[in-house]
N, C-alpha and C positions, 0 to 999 in steps of 0.2 A: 536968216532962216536956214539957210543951205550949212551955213555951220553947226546952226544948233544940231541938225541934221544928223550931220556926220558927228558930232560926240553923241549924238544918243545912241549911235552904231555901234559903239566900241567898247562894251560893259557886260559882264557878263549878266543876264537876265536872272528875275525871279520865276525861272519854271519847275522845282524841284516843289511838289506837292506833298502833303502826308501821305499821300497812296503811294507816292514816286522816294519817297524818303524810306518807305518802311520796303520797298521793292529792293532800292539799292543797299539797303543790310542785311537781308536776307539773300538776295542776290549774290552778296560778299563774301556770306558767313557760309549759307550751303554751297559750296565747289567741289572743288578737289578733296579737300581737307577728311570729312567723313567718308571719302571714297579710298585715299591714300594712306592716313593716319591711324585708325585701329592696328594695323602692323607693328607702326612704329611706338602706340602707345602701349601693347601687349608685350615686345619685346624689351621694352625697358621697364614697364613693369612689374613682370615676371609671370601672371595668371591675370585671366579669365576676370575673379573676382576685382582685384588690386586695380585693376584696368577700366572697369566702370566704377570704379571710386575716383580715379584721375578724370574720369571724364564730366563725373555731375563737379569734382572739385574747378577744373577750367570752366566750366558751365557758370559754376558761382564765383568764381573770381573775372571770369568776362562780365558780368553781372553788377559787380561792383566796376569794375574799368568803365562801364559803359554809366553808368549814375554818373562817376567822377567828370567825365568827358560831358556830361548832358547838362553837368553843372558850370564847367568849363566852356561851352558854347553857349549859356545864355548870360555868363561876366564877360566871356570878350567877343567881340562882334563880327571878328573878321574872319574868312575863310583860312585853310590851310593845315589844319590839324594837329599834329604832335607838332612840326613847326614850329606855327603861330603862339601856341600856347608853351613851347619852350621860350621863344622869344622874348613876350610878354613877360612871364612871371620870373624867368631865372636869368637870360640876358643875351645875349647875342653870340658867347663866345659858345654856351652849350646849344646853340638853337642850329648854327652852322655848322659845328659838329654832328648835328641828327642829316642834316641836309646830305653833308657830305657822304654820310653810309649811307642815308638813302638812296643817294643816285648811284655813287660806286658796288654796293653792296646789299640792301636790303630789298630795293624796290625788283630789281633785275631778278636778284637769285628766286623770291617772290613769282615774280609772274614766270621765269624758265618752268619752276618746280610744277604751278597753276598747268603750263603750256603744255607739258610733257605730261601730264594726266590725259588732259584734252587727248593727245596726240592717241597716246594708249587706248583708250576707251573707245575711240572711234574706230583702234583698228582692229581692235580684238574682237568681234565678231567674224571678222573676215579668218582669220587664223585661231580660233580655236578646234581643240582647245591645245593646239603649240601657242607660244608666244610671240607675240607681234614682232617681225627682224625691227632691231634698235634705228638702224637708218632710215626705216620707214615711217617710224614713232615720231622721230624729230624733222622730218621731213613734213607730217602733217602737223606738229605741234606747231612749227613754224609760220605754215601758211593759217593757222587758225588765227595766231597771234596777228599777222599782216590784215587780218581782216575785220579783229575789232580796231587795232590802228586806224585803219578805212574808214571807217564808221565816226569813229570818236572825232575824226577830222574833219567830217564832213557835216555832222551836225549833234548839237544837245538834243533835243526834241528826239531825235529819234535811237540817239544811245539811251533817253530814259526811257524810250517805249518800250524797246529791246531787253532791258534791265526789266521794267514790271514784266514782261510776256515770259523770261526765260527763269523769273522768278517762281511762277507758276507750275512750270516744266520742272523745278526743283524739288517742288515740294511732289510732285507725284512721282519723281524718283524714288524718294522716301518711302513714299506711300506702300510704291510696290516692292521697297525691301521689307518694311513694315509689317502689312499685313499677312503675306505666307509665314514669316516667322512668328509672329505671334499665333495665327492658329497653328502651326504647328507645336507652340508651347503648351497651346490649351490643350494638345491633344497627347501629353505626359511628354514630351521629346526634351528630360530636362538631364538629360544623358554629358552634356557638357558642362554643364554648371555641377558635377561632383566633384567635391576639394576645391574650391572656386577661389579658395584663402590660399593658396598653397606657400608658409613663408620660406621655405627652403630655398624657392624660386625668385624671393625678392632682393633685388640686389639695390641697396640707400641710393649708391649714387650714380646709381643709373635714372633714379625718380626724374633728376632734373628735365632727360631729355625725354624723356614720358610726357613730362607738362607740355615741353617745346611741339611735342604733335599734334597733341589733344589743343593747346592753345592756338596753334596752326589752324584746327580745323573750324572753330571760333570765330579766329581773326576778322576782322571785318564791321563789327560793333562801332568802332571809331568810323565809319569810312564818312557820316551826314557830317563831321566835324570840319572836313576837307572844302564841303562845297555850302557854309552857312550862311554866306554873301546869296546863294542863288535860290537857299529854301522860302518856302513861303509861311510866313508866323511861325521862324524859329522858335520863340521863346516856350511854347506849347506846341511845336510836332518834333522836334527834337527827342523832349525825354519822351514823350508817348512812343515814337517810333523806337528809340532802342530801348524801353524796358516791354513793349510788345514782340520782336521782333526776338531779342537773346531769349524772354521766355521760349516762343514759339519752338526757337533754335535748340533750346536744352531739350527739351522733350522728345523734340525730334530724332536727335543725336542718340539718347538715352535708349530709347526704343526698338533704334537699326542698329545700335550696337548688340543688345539684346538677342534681336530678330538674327544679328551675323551668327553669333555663339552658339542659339540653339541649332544654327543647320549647318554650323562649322565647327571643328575640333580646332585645338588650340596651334598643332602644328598645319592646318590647311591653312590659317591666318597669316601663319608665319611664312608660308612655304607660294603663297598666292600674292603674282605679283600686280594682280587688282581682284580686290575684296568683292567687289558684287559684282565681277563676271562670276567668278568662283561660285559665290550663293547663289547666284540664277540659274547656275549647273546641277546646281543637288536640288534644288527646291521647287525652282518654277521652270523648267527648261522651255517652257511656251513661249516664253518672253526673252529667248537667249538671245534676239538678237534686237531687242528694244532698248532693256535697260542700260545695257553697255552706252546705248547712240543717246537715251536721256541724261546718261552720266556726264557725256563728252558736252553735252549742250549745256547743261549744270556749270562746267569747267571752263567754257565759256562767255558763261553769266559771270564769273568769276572776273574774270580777266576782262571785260568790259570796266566791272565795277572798279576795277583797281586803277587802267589807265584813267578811266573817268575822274578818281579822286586824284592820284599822283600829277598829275598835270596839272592842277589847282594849288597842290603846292610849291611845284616849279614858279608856279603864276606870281604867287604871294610872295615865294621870297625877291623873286627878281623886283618886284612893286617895293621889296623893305630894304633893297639893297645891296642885300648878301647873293645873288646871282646876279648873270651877265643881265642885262636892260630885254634883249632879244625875248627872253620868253617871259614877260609881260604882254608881249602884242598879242592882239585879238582880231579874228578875221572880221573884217569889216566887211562882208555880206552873213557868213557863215556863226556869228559870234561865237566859235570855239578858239580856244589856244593855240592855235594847231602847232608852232616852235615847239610847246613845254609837252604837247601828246608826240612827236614824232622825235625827241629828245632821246627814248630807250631804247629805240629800234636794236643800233647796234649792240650794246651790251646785253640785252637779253638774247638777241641772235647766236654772240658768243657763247654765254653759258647754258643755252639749250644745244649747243653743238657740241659742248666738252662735260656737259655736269651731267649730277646722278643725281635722283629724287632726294632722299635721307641724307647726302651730306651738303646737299645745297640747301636743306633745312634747319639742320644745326648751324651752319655758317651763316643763316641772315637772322638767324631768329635772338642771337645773343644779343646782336645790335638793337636789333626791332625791341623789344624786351626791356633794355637797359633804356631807351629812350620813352617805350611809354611810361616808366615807373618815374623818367623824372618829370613829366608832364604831367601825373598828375602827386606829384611832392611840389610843382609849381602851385598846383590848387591849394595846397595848405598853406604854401608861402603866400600867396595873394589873399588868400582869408586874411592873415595875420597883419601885411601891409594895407588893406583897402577893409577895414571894419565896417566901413561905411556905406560898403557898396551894395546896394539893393540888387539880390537873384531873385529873379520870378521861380527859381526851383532851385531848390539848397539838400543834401543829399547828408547824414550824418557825418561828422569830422573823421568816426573810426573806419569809414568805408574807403574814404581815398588815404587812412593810414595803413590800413592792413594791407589795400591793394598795392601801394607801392615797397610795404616790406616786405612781401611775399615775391614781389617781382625782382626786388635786389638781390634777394635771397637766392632764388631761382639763377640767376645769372650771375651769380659769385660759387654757387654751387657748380655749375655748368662746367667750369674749369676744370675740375676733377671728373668730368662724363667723358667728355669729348675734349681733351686738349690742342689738338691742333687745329678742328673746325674751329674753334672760339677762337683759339688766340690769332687765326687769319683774321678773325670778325675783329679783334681787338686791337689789331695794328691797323688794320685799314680805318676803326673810328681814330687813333692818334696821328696814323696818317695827315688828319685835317688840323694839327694842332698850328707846322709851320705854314699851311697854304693860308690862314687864317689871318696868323699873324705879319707877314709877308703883300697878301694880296688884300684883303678884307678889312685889317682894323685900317690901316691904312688907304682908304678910300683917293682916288681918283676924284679932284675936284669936280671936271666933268665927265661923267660917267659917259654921256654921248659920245667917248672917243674913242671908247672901246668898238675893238673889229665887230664883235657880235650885233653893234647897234646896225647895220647895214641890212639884216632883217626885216628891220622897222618897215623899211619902203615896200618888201614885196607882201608884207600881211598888209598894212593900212590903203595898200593901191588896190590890194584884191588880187594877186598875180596868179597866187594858189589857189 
């Protein structure tokens, strides 16, 4: 009895509901992204116009990513995300290759770029309208970061409560960039939208890292893919929760980039180094010192979401092999990961202390990118190998082919945008080529002997 006991302690549960599903993609998707990203997708796109065409275009290419993935989590059952579903469908050598960016490069640069919004937003209130001193930005971005850590380690139950509540608090950030700029449009102010085409302005290959922003601010559609072991009737809250949730999210996007334009000129965009302090300056100054502290709560909800998913796939590869044994374990009071959550501390510490928003975005996003496009080229491959296999949601064959030629494309293009952010991105994924062949194909008989298994005793004893 006292056995069965303790293995029923040590699993991650099924507490992620359809309310708790569609929180944590939305959660994901609104952050930083719409707060940081219109800069960077204006400035590479050249105008106004061009720029909410990259934006419904991410819109409907996250749209299709999220079908493919929705299709992708009800063929394979297990949690873990682009991982799992690299592993499965294409093999082991590309799936440890995603890992390895991920922890070195993608997940980190990720949540620094998430942190340092948080950090901004919360202090610019206090300092406008000069701009927040840098060491005080990273200063708070870091302790905001230590304390969804805190959280995430301490319990599921209440990182997902956290996630619906600050879900909530996202969408009426929105709301209230939303609604003055739109009456404001109803009341003729369409003063920024003249030449809104302007192609003198548009420079081809600069597009790619237009997408990289715009997709940035997206991101997060995949995230229910991470924790599918802990939802409850994947097979139906899955796809309902992301083709719910990216609609909700394009519209949204759509409407507050809209609402920035009309009470912004094209060079305050550019020149503003946070987009809705700036609009709450001209348009609503009642709320100068709200929307800033809804934004940093938004940024977040972000970064809950993210350690909450990333630490699920530390979980699963160490369960498949290709990580050390140690972040497999689960607190046996607490049932979180807590190894595979308290795993980024330091790298993301480092690159909130040395990095800059826009090039730590180009530097994760090549990799990020290059990996979901093969996760879902995995989906076409497993159609083709498993004919047989019965999807309770099947998704047209042209939507996970566009979406991953669009994404190759995009990240073969990139090379000629940003040369030296990518190719950091692109040596640190070949990086994993001899750590692979070296440490990983070559498997350790017993894996228990590795230094990191000494972990095991202080999660399974309860020590944390």
């Amino acid at each position: 009895m006292g056995k069965d006991k303790k293995e029923e302690a040590v699993f991650l549960r099924k507490k992620i509901t359809l309310l708790r599903a569609f929180s944590l993609l939305i959660g994901s998707m609104v952050g930083s992204g719409i707060f940081i990203s219109p800069k960077g997708v204006l400035q590479n796109s050249g105008s106004v116009g061009f720029s909410l065409v990259v934006w419904f275009a991410c819109g409907l290419l996250s749209m299709f990513g999220a079908l493919s993935y929705a299709e992708l989590g009800t063929r394979i059952t297990k949690s873990g995300g682009h991982y799992i579903y690299i592993l499965e469908t294409l093999g082991p050598l590309p799936s440890f290759l995603f890992l390895w960016a991920e922890f070195f490069a993608i997940r980190p640069a990720n949540s620094a770029v998430v942190s340092l919004a948080f950090g901004r937003y919360m202090l610019e209130p206090f300092f406008a309208p000069c701009a927040a001193p840098v060491p005080a930005v990273k200063l708070v971005s870091l302790l905001g970061y230590y304390m969804v850590l805190t959280l995430n380690s301490w319990s599921v139950t209440w990182s997902a409560r956290l996630q619906t509540a600050l879900s909530i608090i996202k969408l009426l950030a929105l709301a209230l960039i939303i609604v003055p700029g739109m009456m404001l449009l109803a009341q003729g102010h369409t003063e920024n939208f003249q030449d809104a085409f302007d192609r003198q302005s548009l420079v081809l290959d600069k597009l790619p890292l237009a997408f990289y922003a715009g997709m940035f601010a997206y991101s997060g559609w995949f995230q229910t893919s991470f924790v599918r072991e802990e939802l409850v009737r994947p097979e139906r809250n899955i796809p309902l929760a992301v083709i719910v949730s990216v609609i909700t999210v394009i519209v949204g996007y759509m409407l507050t980039n809209i609402s920035y334009y009309t009470v912004l000129g094209t060079q305050d965009v550019l020149a503003s180094p946070a987009v809705a302090v700036s609009f709450v300056q001209r348009a609503f100054k009642s709320l100068i010192s709200v929307v800033p502290v809804l934004v940093a709560l938004s940024c977040f909800g972000t970064m809950n979401g993210g350690i909450f998913t990333f630490s699920r796939t530390l979980f699963v590869a160490s369960r498949e092999g290709q990580w050390p044994p140690l972040f497999s374990m689960i607190h046996i009071r607490r049932h979180t990961p807590l190894p595979a959550v308290m795993l980024m501390f330091p790298l993301v510490t480092a690159m909130v202390c040395i990095g800059d928003i826009y090039h730590l975005m180009n530097f994760f996003s090549f990799s990020r990118w290059l990996f979901i496009g093969l996760a879902t080229l995995g989906l076409i491959v497993h159609r083709h190998r498993h004919p047989e296999l019965h999807s309770p949601f099947k998704v047209p064959l042209f939507v996970p082919i566009s979406f991953t030629i669009i994404c190759l494309f995009t990240v073969a293009m990139s090379f000629y945008s940003d040369p030296v952010n990518i190719s950091i991105g692109c040596t640190m994924v070949l990086s994993g080529f001899p750590v692979y062949y070296l440490i990983i194909h070559r498997q350790m008989s017993s894996r228990c002997r590795s230094p990191f298994c000494v972990g095991q005793l202080f999660c399974t004893c309860g020590i944390f």
